[in-house]
C-alpha positions as CSV (number, residue, x, y, z in Angstrom):
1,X,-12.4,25.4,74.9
2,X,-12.4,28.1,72.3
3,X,-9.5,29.6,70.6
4,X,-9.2,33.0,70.1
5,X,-7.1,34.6,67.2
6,X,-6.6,37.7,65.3
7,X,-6.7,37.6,61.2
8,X,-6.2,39.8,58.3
9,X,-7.9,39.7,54.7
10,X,-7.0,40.7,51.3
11,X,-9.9,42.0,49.1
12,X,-7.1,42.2,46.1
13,X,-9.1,44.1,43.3
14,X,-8.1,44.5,40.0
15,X,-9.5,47.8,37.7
16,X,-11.4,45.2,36.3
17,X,-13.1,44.8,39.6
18,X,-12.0,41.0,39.6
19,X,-11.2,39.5,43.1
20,X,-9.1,37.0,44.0
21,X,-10.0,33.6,45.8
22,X,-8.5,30.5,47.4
23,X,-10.8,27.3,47.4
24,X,-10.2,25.6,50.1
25,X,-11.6,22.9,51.7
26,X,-13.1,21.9,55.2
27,X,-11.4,19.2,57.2
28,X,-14.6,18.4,59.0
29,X,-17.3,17.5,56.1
30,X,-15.0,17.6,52.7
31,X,-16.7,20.9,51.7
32,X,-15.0,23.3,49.5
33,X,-15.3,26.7,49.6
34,X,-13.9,29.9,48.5
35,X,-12.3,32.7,51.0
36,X,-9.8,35.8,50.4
37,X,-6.5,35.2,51.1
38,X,-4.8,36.1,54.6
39,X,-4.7,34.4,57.9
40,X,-3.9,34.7,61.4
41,X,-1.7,37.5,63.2
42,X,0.9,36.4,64.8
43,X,2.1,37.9,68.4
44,X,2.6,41.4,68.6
45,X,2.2,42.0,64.5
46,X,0.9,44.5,62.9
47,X,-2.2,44.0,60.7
48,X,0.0,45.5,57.7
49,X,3.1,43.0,58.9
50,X,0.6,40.3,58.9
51,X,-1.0,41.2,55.2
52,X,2.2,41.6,53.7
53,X,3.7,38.0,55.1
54,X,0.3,36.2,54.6
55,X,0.2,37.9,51.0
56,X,4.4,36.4,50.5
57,X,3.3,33.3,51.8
58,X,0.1,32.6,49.9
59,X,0.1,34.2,47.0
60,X,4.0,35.1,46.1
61,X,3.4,39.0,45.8
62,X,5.2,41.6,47.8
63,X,4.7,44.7,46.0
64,X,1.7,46.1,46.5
65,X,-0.1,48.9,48.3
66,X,-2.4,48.2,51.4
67,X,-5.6,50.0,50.7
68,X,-8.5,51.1,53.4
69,X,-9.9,48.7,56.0
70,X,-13.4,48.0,54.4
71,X,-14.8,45.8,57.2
72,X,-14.3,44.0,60.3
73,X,-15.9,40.3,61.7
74,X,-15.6,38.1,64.4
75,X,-17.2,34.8,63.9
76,X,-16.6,31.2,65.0
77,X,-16.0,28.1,63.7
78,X,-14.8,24.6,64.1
79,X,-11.7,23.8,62.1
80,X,-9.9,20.8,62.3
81,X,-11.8,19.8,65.7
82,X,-10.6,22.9,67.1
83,X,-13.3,26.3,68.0
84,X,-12.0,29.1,67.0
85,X,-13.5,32.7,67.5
86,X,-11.9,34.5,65.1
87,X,-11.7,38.8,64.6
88,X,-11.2,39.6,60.9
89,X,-10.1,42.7,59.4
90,X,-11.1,43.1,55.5
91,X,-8.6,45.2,53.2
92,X,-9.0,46.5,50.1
93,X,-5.9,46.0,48.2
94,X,-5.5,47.1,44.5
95,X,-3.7,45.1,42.3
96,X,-3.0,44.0,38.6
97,X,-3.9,40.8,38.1
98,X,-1.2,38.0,38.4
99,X,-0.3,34.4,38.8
100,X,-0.4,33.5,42.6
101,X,2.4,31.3,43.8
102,X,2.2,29.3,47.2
103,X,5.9,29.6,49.0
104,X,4.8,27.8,52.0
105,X,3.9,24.0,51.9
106,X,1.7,24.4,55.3
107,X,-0.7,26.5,52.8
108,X,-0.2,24.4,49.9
109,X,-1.5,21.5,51.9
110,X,-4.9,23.5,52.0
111,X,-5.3,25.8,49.0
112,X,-6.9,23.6,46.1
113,X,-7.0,26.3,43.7
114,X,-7.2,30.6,42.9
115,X,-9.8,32.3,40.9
116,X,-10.1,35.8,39.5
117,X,-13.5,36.3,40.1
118,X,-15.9,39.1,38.5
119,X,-17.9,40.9,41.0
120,X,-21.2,39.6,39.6
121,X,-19.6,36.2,39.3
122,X,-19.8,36.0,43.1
123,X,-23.4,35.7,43.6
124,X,-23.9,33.2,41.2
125,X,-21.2,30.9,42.8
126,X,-22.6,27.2,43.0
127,X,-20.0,27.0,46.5
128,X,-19.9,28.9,49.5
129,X,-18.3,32.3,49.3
130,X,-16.9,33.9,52.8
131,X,-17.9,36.2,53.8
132,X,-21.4,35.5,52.6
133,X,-21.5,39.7,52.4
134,X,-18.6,40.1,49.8
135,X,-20.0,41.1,47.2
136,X,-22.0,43.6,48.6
137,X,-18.9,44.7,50.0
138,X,-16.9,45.2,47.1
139,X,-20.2,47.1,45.4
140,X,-20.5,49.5,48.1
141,X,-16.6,50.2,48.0
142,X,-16.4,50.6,44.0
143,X,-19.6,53.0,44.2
144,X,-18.9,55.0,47.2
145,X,-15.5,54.4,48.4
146,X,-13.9,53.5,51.3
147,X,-16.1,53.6,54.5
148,X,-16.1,56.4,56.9
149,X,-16.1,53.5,59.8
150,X,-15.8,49.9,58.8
151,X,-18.6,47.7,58.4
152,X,-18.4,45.3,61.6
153,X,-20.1,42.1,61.8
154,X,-20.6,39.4,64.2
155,X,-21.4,35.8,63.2
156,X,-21.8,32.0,63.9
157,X,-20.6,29.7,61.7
158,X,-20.2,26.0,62.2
């Protein structure tokens, strides 16, 4: 059985064109790896709603502007012995950097760490970034701005 869910991202740039990371790890093989903060929808939210609790939740921060929708994924995954088919959608939010604070203990059970990362510091990361295409994606947004139509992906990851 597959479970479906809705999810929202956070690309939180800074003018420095730093991004922000969790580093998480997979239940299934130990693995870390690093994603942007955000999560699943929950019934009848908005993807805005959802960004701005996520963002509380994760990260502490309330103030802060919801940029353009950059791009869109669906992939699926196991997590936790569950499969999950998953549609993103990518924001761009900008953002001064700061010191994220977890407020909920369900995603402090999961978050091992945050890291401002430099755009060319993501393609020489020695573990997994998601999505693979991020830095492409942030380099395409600082050259030529927001897409016309977002980028949409589809993927399977395991």
């Amino acid at each position: 059985m597959i479970m479906e869910r809705n999810a929202v991202r956070a690309i939180l740039l800074t003018s420095e064109a730093e991004v922000l990371l969790m580093r998480i790890r997979r239940p299934e093989s130990g693995d870390f790896f690093w994603i942007l903060p955000g999560g699943g929808l929950e019934p009848r939210e908005t993807a805005e709603a959802g960004l701005r609790r996520e963002l509380k939740e994760e990260l502490g921060i309330e103030d802060f502007l919801v940029g353009p929708l950059l791009w869109r994924r669906q992939h699926t995954f196991t997590w936790a012995g569950k499969r999950i088919c998953q549609r993103e959608e990518h924001y761009a939010v900008p953002i001064p950097r700061f010191k994220p604070r977890i407020s909920d203990a369900v995603e402090a059970q999961t978050v091992d760490r945050f890291h401002w990362w430099p755009l060319a510091g993501l393609t020489q990361a020695t573990e997994s970034v998601a999505p693979i295409a991020l830095a492409r994606i942030i380099a395409d947004y600082l050259a030529y701005g927001a897409p016309q139509q977002p980028l949409e992906m589809e993927i399977l990851v395991d």
